[in-house]
Backbone atoms as SQL, in Angstrom:
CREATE TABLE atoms (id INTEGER PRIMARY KEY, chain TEXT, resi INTEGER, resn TEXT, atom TEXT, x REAL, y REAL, z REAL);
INSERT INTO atoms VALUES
  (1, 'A', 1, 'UNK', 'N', 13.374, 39.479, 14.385),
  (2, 'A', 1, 'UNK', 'CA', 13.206, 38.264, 13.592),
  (3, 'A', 1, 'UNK', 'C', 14.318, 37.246, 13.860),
  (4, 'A', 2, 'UNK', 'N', 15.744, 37.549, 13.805),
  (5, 'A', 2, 'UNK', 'CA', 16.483, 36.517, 14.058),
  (6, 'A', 2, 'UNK', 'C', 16.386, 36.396, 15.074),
  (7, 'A', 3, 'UNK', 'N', 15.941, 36.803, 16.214),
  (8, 'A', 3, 'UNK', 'CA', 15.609, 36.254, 17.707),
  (9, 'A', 3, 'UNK', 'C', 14.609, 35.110, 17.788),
  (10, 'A', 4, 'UNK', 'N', 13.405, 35.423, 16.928),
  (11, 'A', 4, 'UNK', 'CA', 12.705, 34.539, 16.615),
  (12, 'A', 4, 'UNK', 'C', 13.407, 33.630, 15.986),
  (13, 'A', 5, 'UNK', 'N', 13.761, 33.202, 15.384),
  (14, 'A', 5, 'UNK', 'CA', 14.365, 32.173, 14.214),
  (15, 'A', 5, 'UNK', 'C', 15.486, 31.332, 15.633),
  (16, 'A', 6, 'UNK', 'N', 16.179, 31.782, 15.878),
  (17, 'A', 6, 'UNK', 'CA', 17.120, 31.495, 17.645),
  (18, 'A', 6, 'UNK', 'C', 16.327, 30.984, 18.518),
  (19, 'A', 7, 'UNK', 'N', 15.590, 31.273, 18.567),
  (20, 'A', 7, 'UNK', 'CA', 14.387, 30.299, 19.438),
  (21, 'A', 7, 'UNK', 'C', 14.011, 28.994, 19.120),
  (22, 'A', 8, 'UNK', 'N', 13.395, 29.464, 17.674),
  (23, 'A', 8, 'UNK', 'CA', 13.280, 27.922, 16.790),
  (24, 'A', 8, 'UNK', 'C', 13.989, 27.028, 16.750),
  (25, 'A', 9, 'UNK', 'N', 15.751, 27.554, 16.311),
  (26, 'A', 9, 'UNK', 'CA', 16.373, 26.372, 16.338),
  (27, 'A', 9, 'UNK', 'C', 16.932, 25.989, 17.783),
  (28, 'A', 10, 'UNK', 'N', 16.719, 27.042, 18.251),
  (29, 'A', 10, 'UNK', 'CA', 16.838, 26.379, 20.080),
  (30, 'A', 10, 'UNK', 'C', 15.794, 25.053, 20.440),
  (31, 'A', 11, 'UNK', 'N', 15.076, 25.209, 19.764),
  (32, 'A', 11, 'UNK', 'CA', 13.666, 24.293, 20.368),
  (33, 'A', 11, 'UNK', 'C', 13.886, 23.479, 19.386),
  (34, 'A', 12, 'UNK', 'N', 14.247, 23.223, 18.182),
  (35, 'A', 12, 'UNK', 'CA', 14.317, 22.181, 17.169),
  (36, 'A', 12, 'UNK', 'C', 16.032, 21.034, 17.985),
  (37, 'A', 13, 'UNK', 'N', 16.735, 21.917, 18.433),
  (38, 'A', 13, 'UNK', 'CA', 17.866, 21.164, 18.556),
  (39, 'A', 13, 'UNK', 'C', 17.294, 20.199, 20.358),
  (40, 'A', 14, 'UNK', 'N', 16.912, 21.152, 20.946),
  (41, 'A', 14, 'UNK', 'CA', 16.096, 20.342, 22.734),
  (42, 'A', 14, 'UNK', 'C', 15.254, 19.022, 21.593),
  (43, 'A', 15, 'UNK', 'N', 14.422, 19.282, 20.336),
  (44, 'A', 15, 'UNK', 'CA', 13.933, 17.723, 20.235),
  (45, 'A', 15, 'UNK', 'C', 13.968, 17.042, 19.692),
  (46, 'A', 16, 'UNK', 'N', 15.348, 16.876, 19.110),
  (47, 'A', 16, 'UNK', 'CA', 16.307, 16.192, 18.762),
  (48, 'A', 16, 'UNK', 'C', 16.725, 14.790, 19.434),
  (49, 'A', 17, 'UNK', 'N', 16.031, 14.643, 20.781),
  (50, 'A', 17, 'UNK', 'CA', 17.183, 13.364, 21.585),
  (51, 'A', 17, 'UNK', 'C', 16.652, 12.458, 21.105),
  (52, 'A', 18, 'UNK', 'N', 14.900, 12.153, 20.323),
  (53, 'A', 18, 'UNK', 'CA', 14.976, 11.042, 20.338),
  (54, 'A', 18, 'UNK', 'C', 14.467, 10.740, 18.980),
  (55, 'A', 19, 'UNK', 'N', 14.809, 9.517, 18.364),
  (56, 'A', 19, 'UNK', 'CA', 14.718, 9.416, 16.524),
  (57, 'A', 19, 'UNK', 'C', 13.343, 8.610, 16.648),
  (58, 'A', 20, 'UNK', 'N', 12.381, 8.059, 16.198),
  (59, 'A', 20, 'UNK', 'CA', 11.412, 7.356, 15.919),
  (60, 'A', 20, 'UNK', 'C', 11.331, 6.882, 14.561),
  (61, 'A', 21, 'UNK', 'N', 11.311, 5.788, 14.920),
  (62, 'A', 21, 'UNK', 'CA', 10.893, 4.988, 13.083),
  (63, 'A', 21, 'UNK', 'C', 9.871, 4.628, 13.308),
  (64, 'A', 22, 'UNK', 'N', 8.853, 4.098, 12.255),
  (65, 'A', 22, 'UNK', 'CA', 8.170, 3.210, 12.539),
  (66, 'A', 22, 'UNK', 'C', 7.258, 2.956, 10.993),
  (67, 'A', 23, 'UNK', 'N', 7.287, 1.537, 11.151),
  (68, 'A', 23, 'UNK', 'CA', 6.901, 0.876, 9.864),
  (69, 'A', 23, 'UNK', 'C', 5.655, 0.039, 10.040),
  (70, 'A', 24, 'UNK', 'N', 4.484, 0.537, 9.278),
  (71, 'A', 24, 'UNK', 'CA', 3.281, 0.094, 9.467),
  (72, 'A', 24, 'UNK', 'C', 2.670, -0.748, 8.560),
  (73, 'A', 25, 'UNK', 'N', 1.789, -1.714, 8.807),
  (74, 'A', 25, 'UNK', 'CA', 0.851, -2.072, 7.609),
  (75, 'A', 25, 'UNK', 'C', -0.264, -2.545, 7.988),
  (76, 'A', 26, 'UNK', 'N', -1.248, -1.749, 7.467),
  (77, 'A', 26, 'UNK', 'CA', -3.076, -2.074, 7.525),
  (78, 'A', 26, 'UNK', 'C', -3.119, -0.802, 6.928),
  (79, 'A', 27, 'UNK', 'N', -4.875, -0.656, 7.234),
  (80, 'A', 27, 'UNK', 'CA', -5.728, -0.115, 6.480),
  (81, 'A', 27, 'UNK', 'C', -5.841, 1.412, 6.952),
  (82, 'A', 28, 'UNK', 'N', -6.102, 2.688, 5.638),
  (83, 'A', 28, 'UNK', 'CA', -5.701, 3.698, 5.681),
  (84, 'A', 28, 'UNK', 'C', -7.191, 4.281, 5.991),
  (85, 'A', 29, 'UNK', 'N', -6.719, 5.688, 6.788),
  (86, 'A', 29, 'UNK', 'CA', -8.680, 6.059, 6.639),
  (87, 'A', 29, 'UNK', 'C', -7.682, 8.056, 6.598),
  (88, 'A', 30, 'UNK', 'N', -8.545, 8.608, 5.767),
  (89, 'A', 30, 'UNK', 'CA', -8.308, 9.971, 5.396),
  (90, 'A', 30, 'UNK', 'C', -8.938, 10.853, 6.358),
  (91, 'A', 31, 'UNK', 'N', -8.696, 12.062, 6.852),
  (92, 'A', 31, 'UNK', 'CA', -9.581, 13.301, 7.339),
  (93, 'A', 31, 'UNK', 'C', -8.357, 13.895, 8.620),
  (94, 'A', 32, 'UNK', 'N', -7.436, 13.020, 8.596),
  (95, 'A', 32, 'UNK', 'CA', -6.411, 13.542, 9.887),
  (96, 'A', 32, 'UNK', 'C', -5.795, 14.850, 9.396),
  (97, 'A', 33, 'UNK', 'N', -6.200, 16.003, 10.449),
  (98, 'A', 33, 'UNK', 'CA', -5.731, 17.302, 10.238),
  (99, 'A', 33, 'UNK', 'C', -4.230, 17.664, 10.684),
  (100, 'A', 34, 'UNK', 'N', -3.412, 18.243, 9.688),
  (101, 'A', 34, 'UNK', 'CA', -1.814, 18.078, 10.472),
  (102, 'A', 34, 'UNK', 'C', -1.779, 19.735, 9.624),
  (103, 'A', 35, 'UNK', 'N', -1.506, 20.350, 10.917),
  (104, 'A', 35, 'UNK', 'CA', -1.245, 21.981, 10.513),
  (105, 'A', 35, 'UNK', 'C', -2.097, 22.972, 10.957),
  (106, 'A', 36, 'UNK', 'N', -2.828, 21.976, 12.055),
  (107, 'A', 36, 'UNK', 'CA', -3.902, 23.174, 12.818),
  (108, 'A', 36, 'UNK', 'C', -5.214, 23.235, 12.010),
  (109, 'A', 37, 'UNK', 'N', -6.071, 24.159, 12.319),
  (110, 'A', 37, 'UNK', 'CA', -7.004, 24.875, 11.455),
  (111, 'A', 37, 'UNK', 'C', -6.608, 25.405, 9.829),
  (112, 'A', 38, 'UNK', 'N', -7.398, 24.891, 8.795),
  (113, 'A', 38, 'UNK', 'CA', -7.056, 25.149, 7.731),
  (114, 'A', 38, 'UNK', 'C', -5.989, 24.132, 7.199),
  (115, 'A', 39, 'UNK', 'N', -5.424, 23.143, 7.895),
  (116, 'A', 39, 'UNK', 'CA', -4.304, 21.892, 7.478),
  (117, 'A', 39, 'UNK', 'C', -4.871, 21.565, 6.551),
  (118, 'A', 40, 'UNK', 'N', -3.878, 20.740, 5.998),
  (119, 'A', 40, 'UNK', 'CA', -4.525, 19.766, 4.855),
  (120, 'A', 40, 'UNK', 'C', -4.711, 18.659, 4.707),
  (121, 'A', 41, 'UNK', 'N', -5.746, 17.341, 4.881),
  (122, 'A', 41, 'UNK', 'CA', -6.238, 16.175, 5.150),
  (123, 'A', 41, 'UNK', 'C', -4.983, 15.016, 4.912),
  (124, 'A', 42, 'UNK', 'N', -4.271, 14.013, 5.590),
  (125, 'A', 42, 'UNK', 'CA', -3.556, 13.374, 5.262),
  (126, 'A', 42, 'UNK', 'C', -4.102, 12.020, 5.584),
  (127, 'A', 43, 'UNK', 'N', -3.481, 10.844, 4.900),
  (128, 'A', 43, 'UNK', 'CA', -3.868, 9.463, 5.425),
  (129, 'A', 43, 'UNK', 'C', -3.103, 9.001, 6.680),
  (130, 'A', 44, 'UNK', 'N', -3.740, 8.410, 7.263),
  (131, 'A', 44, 'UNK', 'CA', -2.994, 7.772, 8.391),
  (132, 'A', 44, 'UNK', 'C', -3.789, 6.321, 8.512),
  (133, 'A', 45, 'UNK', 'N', -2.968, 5.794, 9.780),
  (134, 'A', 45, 'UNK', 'CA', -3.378, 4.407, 9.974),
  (135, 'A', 45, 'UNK', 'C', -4.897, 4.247, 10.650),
  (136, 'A', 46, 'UNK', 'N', -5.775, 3.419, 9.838),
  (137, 'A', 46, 'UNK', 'CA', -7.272, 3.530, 10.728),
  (138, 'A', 46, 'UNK', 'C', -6.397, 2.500, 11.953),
  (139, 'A', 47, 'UNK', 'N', -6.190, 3.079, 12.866),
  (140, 'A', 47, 'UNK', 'CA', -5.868, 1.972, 14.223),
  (141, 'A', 47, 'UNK', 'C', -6.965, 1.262, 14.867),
  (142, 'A', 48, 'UNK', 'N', -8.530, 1.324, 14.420),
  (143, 'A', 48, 'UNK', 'CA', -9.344, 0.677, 15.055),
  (144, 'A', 48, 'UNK', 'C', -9.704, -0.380, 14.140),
  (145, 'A', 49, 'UNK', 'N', -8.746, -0.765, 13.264),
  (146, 'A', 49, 'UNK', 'CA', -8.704, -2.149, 12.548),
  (147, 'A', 49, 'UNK', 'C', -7.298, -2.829, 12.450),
  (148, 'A', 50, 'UNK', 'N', -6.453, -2.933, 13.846),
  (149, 'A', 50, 'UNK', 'CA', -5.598, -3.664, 14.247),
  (150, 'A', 50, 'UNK', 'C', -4.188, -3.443, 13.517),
  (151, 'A', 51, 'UNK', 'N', -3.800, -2.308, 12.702),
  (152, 'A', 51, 'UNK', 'CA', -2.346, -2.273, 12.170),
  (153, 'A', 51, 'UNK', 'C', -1.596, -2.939, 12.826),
  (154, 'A', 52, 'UNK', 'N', -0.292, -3.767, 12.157),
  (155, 'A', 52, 'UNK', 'CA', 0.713, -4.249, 12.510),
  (156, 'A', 52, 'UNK', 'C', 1.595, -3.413, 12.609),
  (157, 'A', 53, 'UNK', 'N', 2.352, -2.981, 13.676),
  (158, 'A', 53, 'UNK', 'CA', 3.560, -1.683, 13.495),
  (159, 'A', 53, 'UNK', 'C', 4.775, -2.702, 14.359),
  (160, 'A', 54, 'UNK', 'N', 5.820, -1.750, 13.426),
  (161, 'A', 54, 'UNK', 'CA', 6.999, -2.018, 13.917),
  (162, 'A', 54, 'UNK', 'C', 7.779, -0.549, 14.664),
  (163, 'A', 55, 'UNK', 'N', 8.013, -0.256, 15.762),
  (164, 'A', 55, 'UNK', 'CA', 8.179, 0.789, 16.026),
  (165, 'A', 55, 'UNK', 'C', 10.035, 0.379, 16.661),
  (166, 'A', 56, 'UNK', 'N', 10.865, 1.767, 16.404),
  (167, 'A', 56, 'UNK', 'CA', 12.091, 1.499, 17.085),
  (168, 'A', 56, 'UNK', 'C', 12.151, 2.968, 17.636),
  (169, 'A', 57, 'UNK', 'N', 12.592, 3.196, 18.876),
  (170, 'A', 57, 'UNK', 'CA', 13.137, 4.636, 19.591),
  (171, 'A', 57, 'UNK', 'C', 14.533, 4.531, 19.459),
  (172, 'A', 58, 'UNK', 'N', 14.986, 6.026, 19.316),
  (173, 'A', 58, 'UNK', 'CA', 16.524, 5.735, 19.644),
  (174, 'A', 58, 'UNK', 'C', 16.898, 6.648, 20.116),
  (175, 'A', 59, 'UNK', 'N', 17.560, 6.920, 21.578),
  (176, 'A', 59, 'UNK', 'CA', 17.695, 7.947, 22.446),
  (177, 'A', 59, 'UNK', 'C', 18.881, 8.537, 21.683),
  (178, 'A', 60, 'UNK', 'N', 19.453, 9.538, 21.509),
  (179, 'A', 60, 'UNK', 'CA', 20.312, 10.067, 20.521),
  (180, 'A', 60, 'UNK', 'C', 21.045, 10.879, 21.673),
  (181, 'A', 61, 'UNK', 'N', 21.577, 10.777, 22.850),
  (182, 'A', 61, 'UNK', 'CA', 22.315, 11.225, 23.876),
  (183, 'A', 61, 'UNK', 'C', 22.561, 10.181, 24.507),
  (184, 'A', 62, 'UNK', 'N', 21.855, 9.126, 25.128),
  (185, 'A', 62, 'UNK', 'CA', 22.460, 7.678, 25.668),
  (186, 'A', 62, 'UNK', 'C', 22.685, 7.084, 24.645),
  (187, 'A', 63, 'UNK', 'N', 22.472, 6.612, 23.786),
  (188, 'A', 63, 'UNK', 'CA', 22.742, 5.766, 22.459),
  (189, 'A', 63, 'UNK', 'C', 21.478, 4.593, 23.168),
  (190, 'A', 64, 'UNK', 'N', 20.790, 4.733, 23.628),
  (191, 'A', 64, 'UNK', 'CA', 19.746, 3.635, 24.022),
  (192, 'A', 64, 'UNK', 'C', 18.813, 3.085, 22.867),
  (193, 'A', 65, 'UNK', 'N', 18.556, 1.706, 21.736),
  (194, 'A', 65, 'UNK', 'CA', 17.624, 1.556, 20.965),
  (195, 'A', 65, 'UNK', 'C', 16.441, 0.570, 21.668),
  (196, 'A', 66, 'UNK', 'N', 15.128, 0.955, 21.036),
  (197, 'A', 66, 'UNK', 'CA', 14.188, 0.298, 21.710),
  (198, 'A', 66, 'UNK', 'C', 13.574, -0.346, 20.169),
  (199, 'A', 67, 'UNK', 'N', 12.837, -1.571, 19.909),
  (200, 'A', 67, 'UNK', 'CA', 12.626, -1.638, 19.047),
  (201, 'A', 67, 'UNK', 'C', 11.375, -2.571, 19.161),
  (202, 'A', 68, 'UNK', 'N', 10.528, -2.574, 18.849),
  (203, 'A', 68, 'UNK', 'CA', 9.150, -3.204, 19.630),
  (204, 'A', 68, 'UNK', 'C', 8.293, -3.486, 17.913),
  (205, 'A', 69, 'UNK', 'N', 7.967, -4.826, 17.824),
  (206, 'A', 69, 'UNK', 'CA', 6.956, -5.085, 17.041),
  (207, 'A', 69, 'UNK', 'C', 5.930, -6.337, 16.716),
  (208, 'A', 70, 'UNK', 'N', 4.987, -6.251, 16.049),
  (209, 'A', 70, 'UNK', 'CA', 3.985, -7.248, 16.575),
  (210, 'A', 70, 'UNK', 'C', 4.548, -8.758, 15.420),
  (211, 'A', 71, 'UNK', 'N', 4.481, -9.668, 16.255),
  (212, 'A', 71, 'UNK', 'CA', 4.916, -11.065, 15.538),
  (213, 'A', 71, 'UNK', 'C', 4.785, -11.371, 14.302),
  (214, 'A', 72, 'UNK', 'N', 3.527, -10.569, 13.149),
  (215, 'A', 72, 'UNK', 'CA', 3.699, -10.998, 12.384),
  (216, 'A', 72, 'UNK', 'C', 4.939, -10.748, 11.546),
  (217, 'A', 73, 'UNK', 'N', 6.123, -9.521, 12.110),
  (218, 'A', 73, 'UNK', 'CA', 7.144, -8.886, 11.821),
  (219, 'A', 73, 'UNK', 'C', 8.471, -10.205, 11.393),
  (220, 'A', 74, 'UNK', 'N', 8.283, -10.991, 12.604),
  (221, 'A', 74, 'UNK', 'CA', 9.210, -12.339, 13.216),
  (222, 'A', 74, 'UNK', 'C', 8.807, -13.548, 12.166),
  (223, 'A', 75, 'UNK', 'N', 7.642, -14.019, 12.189),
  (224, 'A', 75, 'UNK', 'CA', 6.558, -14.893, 11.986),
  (225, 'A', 75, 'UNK', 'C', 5.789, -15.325, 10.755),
  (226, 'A', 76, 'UNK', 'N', 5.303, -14.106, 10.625),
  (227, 'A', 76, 'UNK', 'CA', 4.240, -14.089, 9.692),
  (228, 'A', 76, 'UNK', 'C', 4.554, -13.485, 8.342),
  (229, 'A', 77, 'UNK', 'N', 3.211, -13.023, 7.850),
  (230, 'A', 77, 'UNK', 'CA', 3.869, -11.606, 6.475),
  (231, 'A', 77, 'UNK', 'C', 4.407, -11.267, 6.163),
  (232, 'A', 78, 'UNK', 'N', 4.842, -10.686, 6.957),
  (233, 'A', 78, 'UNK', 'CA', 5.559, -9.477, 6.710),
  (234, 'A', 78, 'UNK', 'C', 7.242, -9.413, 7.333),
  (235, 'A', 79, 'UNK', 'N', 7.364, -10.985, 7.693),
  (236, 'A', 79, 'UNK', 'CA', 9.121, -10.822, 7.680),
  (237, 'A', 79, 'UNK', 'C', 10.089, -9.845, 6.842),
  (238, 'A', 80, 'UNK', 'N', 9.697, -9.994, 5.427),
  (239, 'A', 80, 'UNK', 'CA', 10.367, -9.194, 4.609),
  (240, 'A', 80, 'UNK', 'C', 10.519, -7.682, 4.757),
  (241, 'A', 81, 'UNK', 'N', 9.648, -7.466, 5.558),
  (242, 'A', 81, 'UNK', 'CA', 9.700, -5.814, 6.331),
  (243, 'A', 81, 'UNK', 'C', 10.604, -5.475, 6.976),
  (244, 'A', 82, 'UNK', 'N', 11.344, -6.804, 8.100),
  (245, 'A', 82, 'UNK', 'CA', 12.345, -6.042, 9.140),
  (246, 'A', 82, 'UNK', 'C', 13.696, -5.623, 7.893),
  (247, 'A', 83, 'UNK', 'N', 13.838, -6.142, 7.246),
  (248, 'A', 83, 'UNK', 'CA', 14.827, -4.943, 6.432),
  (249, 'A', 83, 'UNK', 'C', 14.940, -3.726, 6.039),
  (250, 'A', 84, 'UNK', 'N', 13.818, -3.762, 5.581),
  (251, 'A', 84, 'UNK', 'CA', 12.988, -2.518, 4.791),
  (252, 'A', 84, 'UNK', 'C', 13.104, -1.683, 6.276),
  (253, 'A', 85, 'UNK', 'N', 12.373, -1.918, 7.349),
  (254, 'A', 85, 'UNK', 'CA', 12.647, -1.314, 8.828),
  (255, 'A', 85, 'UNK', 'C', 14.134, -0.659, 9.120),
  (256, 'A', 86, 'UNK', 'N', 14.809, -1.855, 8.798),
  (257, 'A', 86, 'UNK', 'CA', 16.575, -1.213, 9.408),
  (258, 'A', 86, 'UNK', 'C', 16.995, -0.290, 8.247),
  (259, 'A', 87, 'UNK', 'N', 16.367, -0.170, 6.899),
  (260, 'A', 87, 'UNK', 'CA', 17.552, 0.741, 6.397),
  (261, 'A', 87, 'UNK', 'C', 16.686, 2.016, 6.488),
  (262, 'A', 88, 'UNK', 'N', 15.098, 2.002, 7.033),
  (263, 'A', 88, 'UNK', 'CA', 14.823, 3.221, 7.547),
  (264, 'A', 88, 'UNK', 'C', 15.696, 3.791, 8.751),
  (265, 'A', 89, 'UNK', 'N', 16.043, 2.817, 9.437),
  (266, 'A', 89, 'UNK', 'CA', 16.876, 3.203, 10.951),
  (267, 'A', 89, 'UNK', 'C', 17.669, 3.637, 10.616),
  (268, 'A', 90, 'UNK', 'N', 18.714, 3.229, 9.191),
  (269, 'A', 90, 'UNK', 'CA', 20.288, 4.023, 8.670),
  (270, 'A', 90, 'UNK', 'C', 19.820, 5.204, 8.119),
  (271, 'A', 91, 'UNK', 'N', 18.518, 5.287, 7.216),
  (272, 'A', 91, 'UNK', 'CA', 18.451, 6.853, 6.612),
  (273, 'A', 91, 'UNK', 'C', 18.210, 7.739, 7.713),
  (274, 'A', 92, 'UNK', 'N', 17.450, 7.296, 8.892),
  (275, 'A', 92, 'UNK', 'CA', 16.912, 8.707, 10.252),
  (276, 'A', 92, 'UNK', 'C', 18.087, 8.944, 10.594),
  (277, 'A', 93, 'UNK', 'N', 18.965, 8.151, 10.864),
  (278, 'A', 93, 'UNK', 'CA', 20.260, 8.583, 11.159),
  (279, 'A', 93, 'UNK', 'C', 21.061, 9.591, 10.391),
  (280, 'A', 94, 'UNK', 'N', 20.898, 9.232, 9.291),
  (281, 'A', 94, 'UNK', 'CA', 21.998, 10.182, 8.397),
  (282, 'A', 94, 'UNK', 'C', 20.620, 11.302, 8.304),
  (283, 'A', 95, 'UNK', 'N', 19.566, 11.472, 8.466),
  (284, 'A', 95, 'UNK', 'CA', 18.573, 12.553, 8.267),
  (285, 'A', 95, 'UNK', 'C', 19.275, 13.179, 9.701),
  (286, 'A', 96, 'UNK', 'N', 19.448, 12.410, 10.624),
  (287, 'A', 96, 'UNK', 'CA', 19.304, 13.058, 11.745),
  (288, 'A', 96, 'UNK', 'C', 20.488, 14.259, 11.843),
  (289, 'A', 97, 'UNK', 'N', 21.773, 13.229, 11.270),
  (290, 'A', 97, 'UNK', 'CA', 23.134, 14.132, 11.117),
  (291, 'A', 97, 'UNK', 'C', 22.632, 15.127, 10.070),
  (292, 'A', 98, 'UNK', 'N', 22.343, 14.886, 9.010),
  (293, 'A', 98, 'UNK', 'CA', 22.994, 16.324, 8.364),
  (294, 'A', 98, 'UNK', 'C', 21.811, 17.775, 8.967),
  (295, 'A', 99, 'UNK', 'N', 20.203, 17.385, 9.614),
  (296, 'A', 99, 'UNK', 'CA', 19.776, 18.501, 10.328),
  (297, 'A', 99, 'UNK', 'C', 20.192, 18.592, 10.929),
  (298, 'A', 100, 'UNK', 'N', 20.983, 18.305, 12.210),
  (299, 'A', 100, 'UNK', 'CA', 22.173, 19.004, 13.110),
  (300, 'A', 100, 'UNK', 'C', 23.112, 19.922, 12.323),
  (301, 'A', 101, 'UNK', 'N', 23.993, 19.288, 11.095),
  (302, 'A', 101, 'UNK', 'CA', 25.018, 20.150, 10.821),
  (303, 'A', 101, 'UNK', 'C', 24.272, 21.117, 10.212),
  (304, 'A', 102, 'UNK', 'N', 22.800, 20.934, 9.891),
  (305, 'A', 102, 'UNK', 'CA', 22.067, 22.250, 9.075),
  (306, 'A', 102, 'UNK', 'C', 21.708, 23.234, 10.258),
  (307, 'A', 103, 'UNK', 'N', 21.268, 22.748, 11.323),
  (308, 'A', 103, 'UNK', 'CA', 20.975, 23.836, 12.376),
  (309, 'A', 103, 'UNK', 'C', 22.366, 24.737, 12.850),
  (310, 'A', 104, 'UNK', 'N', 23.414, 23.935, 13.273),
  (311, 'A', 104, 'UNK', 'CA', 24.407, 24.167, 13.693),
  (312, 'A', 104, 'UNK', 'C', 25.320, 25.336, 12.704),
  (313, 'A', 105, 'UNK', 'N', 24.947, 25.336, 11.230),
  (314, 'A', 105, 'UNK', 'CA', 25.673, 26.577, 9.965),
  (315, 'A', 105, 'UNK', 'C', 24.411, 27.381, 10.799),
  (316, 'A', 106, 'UNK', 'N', 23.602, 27.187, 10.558),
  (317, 'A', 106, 'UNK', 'CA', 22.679, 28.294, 10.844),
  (318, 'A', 106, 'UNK', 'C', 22.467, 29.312, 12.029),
  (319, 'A', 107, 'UNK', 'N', 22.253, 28.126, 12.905),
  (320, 'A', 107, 'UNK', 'CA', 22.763, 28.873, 14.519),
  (321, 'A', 107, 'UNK', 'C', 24.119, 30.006, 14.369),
  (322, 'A', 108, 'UNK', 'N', 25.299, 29.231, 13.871),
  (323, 'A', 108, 'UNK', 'CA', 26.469, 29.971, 13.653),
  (324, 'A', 108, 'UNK', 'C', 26.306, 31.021, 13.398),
  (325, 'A', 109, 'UNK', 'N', 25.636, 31.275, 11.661),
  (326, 'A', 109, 'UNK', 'CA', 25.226, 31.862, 10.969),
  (327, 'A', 109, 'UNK', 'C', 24.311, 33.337, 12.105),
  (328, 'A', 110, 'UNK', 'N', 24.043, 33.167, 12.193),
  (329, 'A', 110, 'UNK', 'CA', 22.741, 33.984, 13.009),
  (330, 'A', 110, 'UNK', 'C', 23.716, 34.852, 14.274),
  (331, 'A', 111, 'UNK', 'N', 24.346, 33.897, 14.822),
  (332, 'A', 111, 'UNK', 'CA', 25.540, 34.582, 15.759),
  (333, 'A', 111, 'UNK', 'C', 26.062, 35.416, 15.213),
  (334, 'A', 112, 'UNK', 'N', 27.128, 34.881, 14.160),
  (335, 'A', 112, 'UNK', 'CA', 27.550, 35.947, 13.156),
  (336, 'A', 112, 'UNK', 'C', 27.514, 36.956, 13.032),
  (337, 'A', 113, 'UNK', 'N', 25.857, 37.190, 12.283),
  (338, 'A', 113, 'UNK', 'CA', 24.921, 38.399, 11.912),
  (339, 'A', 113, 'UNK', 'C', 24.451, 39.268, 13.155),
  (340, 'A', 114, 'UNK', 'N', 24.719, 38.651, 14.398),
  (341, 'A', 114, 'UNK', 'CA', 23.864, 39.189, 15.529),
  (342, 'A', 114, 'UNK', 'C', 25.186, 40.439, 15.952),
  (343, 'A', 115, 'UNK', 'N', 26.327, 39.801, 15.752),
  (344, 'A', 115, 'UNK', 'CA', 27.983, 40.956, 16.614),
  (345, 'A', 115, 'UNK', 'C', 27.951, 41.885, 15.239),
  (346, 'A', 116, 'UNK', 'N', 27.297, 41.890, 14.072),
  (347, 'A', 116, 'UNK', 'CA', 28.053, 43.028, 13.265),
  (348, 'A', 116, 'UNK', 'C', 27.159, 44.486, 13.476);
């Protein structure tokens, strides 16, 4: 079992490099399965009625940000969003740090338990 579990956070920490935000607005449509067979129905964006998204990448080993969104972001509507956008960008960040320092007790942790 903790071999298993060592794996996991082996593979949780490899996909880690890159953060994704992204801040949407249009119209919702229900039936998207998240959890395989037996999941449980969540809303997502109907994308075949034009959502406006604001999307940012952030390579978390180059420090590279990408930040891409449609004009009405700049322009239109929904200006009042690019804020609302950046202090999502400060919380993924601090989400991002403290699951590192949570993998990293744990990993430890598991080492630990593995020499006694």
């Amino acid at each position: 079992m903790p071999d298993d579990l060592k794996t996991r956070i082996r593979r949780s920490l490899a996909n880690l490099t890159t953060l994704e935000i992204i801040t949407a607005v249009g119209h919702v449509c229900y039936g998207v399965k998240e959890g395989g067979e037996g999941g449980r129905d969540f809303p997502d964006l109907d994308y075949d009625r034009d959502p406006k998204v604001m999307l940012s990448k952030i390579d978390l080993l180059q420090g590279d940000i990408k930040t891409i969104f449609n004009e009405e972001f700049v322009t239109g509507n929904y200006q009042g969003l690019r804020e609302f956008h950046e202090a999502r960008e400060k919380e993924g960040h601090e989400i991002i740090r403290k699951n590192m320092e949570a993998l990293e007790r744990l990993w430890n942790l598991l080492n630990a338990h593995g020499e006694e």
